[in-house]
N, C-alpha and C positions, 0 to 999 in steps of 0.2 A: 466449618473451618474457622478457625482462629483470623480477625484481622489481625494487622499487620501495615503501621502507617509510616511512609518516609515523610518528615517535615517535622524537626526538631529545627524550630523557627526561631527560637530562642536561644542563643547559643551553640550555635550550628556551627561543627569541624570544618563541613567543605560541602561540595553538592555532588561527590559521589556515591552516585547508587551503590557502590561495592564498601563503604566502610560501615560498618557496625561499632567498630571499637576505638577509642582515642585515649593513647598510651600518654602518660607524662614520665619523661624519657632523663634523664643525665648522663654525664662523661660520654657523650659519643662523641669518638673521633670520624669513622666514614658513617656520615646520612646517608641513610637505606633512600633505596629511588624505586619509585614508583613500579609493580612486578616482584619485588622482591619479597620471599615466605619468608615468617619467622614461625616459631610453635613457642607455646605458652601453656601448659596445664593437657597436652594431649590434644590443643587444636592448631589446627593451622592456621596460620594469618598471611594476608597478602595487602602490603603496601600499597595504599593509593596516592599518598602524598607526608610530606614529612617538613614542618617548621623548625629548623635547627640553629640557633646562634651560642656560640661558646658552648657545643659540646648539648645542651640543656634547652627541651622543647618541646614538640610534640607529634606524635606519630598516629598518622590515620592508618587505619588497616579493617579488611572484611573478615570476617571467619563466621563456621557454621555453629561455633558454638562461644560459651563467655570465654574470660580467659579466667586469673586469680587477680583478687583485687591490689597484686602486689607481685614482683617478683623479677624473673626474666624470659627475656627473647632470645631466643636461641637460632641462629640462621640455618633455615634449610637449601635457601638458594639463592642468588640473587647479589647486589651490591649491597652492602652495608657491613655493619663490624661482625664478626661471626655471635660475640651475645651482648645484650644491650637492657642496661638494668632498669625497668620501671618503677615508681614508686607512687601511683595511680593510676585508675583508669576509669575511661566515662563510656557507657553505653550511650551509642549517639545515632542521629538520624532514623533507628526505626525503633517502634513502640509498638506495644501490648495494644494499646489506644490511643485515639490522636490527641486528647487534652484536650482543650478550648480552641479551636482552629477555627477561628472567625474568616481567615484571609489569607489561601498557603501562600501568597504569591508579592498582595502589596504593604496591607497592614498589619506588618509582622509584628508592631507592639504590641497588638491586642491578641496574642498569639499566646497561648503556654502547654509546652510542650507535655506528651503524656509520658505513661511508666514504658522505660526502657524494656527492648527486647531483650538487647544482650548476647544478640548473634542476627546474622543473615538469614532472611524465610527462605522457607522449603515448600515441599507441594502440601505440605499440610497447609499454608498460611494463604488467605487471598489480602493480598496486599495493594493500598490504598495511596496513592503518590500525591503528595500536596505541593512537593517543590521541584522547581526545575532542576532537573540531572544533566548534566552537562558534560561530563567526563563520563569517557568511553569504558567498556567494560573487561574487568580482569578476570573477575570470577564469571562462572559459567551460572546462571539463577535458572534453575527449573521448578519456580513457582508460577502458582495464575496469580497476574497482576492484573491490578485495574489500575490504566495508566490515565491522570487526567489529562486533559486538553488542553489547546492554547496553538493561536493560529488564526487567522484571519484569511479565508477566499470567498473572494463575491461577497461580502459582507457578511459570512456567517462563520462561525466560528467552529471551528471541524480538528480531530485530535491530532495531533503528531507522534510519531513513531522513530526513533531513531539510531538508538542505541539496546543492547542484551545481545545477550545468548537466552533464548526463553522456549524451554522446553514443554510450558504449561499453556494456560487458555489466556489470553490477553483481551483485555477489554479497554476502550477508550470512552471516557465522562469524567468530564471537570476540569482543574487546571494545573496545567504540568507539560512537561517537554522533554524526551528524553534524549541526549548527544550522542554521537560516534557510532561506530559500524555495529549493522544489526544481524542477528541469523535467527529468526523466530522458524524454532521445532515444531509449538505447539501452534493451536488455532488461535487466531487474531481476530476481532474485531474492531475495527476502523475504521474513521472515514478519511482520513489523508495519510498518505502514506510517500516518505519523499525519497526513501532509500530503505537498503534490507534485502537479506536473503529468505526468502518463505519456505520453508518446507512444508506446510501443513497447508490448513484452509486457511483463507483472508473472508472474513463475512461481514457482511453489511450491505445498506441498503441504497446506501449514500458513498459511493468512491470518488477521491481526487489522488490518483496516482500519478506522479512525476519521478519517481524512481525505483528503484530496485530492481528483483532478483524473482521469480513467480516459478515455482519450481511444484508446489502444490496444485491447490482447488483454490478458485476464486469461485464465490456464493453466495448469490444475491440473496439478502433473506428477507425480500419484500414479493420479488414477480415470481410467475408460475407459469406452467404450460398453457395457459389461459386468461390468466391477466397479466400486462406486464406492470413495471413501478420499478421504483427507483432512478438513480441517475451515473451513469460511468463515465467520468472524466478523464482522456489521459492527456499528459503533455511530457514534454522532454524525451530523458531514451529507456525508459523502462524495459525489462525483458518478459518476455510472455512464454515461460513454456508449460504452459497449460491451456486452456480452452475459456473461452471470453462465454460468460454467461449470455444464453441470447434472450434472458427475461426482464434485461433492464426495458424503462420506458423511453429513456434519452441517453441517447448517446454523442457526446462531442470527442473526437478522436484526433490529437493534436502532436502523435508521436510515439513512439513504441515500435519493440521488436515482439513481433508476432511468428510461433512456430508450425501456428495449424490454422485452416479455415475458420476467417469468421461469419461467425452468424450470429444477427440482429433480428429481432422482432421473431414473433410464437408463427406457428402456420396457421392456427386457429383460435385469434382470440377471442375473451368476450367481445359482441358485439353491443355499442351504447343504441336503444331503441328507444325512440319518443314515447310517453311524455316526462318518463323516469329517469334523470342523470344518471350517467351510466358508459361502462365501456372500457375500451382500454386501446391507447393505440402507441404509435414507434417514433421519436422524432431522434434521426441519424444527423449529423454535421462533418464532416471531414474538411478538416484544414494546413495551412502548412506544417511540415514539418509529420506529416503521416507517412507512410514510403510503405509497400507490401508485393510482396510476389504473392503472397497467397490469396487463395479464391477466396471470396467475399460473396455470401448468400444473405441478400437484403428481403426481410417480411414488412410490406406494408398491407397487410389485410385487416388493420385495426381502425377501428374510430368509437368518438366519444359524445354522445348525446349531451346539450348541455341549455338546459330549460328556460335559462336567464334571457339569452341569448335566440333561443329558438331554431338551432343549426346544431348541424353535423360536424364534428372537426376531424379530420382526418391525419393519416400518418404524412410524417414529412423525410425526404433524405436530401439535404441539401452537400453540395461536392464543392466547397469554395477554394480546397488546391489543395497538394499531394500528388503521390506519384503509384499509379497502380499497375503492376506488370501481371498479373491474375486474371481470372476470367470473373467479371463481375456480374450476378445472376439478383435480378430483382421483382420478387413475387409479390402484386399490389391491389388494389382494388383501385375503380377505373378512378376516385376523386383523390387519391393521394397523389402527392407530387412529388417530381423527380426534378431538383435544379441542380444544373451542372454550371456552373460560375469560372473553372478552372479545372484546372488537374494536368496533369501527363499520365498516358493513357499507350501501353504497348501490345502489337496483338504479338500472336506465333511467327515466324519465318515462313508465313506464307504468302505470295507475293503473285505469281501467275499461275494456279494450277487451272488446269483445263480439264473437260469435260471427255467423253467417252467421243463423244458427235461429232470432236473434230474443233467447238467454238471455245476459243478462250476466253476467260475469266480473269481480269485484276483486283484483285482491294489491297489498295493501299489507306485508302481512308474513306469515314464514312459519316453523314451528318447525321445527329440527333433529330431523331423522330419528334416532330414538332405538334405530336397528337397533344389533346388536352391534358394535360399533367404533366408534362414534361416538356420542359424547358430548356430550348437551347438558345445559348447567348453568346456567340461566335468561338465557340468551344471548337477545335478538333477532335475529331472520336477514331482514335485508332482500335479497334474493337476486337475481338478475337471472334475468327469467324469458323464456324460450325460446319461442315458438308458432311452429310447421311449418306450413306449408299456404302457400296464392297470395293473391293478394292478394282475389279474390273470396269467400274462407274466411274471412278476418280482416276485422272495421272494427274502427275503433276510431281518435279521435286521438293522437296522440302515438306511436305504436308506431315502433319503431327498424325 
């Protein structure tokens, strides 16, 4: 596939992703407003922005294809004069090649921009983003981009996603930002992601999600049925309606709507064996601002040899607040630990049910089991409680 670079650094119309072409315009009376179609030579063009004084100036616009290096705009929709006569035009923002691109970002003088494309990529084109995008999208782009990075979490520097319609394969390395509301069709790769609607896959190995829309597959493309890796961040109110990979290695969980059971940690992972580093294990966190009715199935049957050292490390799920209304089910090996720090913790509507025998039963609450690995620090455990038998064993109202 043909590259395809935004970052005409030199000379740059505007920092919309959507304009390819920049009209030099005369006698307009009504400046077109941003949305608005003109056509030129058989292609359509759509307005991203417009510098107009006395009539004479100049007109950003995308289209899939050139226009003529002269001529008129003829309105097909939108605000502006119905035809608006050009008498130039500059292919701008994307290129055949990126030119001299020392620095999309600070040292633009050292920058010279490449040969014009001359239209908007397609899915022939993987395209190559040097400068931040900033303004939201008009045209619908179903090309694979490679969108570059920029962003700062934890001190490391992880890509942003923000803006398209992108019906192709997205990939995030380097430096760039893109604005405004997102609907990504095709697959994504990313590692921060702060809004957007997904329809496809999100992959990677490294997620920091704080927003969007999860309508697809989320895809760890590090952990496996047997080892885990990688790390799943969430914070804010993200929506989850798909299924949370359970082959990440760490998970800190700080927020999100979740529409199905999660599950954390492999049932059988590698296991790390002396005297060879090795292994693979689960470290869970839950903290405020997490909230879930759904069931939570926690695997800590993982640990990690590590020869420097001369010990075992084991999986960890530490609970330091959130609110869990689910039944939470946690499958471990006897040296991993379970801290519960906090939380809000709801069982079923079960309150007195009584036995066959005649003797009553209450749980209303219940304290953590204070064996070795788990930890209780004056937590209350309202727990959801389990009774086996048929129905002739159990009365009781309410019982689920």
């Amino acid at each position: 596939m043909a590259n395809v670079y935004f970052g005409d650094t030199i000379g740059q119309a505007d920092q919309n992703w959507n304009t390819s072409i920049q009209f030099t315009v005369s006698s307009v009376g009504t400046t077109p407003t941003a949305g608005a179609i003109y056509d030129n030579n058989g292609i359509q063009f759509k307005v991203t922005s417009a510098s107009i004084a006395a009539g004479s100036g100049t007109i950003n616009a995308g289209g899939t294809g050139t226009s003529l290096a002269s001529g008129t705009l003829t309105k097909v929709s939108g605000t502006g004069d119905a035809t608006i006569t050009f008498s130039a035009k500059a292919d701008v923002n994307w290129f055949s090649n990126p030119g001299n691109v020392i620095c999309g970002c600070c040292c633009t003088q050292s920058n010279n921009p490449g040969t014009p494309l001359g239209r908007l990529p397609t899915l022939a084109d993987s395209v190559i983003v040097y400068r931040t995008i900033s303004v939201g999208p008009e045209i619908a782009w179903t090309t694979a981009v490679l969108v570059p990075t920029l962003g700062t979490v934890s001190g490391n520097t992880f890509g942003n996603l923000l803006a398209g319609t992108f019906n192709g394969t997205v990939t995030c390395d380097g430096n760039g930002v893109l604005g405004g509301t997102a609907i990504f069709n095709g697959a994504v790769t990313v590692t921060n992601i702060t809004g957007g609607t997904f329809t496809s896959s999100v992959i990677a190995s490294i997620i920091f999600i704080s927003g969007g829309t999860f309508n697809g597959t989320i895809v760890n493309s590090q952990g496996s049925s047997t080892a885990m890796g990688g790390r799943f961040i969430v914070s804010g109110s993200p929506t989850f309606n798909c299924a949370i990979p359970s082959t990440f290695d760490t998970y800190t969980l700080s927020g999100g709507t979740y529409d199905r059971t999660l599950v954390m940690g492999v049932p059988s992972p590698t296991l790390g064996t002396a005297p060879v580093n090795g292994g693979t294990r689960c470290l869970i966190t839950f903290n405020a601002g997490f909230s879930t009715s759904r069931d939570i199935t926690i695997y800590q049957n993982g640990r990690v040899w590590n020869s420097f050292q001369g010990r075992y490390f084991y999986g960890t799920t530490t609970i330091n607040a959130g609110i869990f209304t689910g039944t939470i089910t946690i499958n471990k090996l006897p040296e991993s630990t379970i801290s519960v720090l906090g939380g809000s913790y709801a069982p079923p509507a079960v309150t007195t049910p009584a036995i066959k025998s005649g003797n009553n039963m209450t749980f209303s609450s219940a304290a953590l089991p204070t064996d070795w690995g788990f930890k209780a620090q004056g937590v209350t455990f309202n727990p959801t409680i389990l009774l086996s038998g048929t129905s002739n064993d159990i009365l009781g109202s309410g019982l689920p």
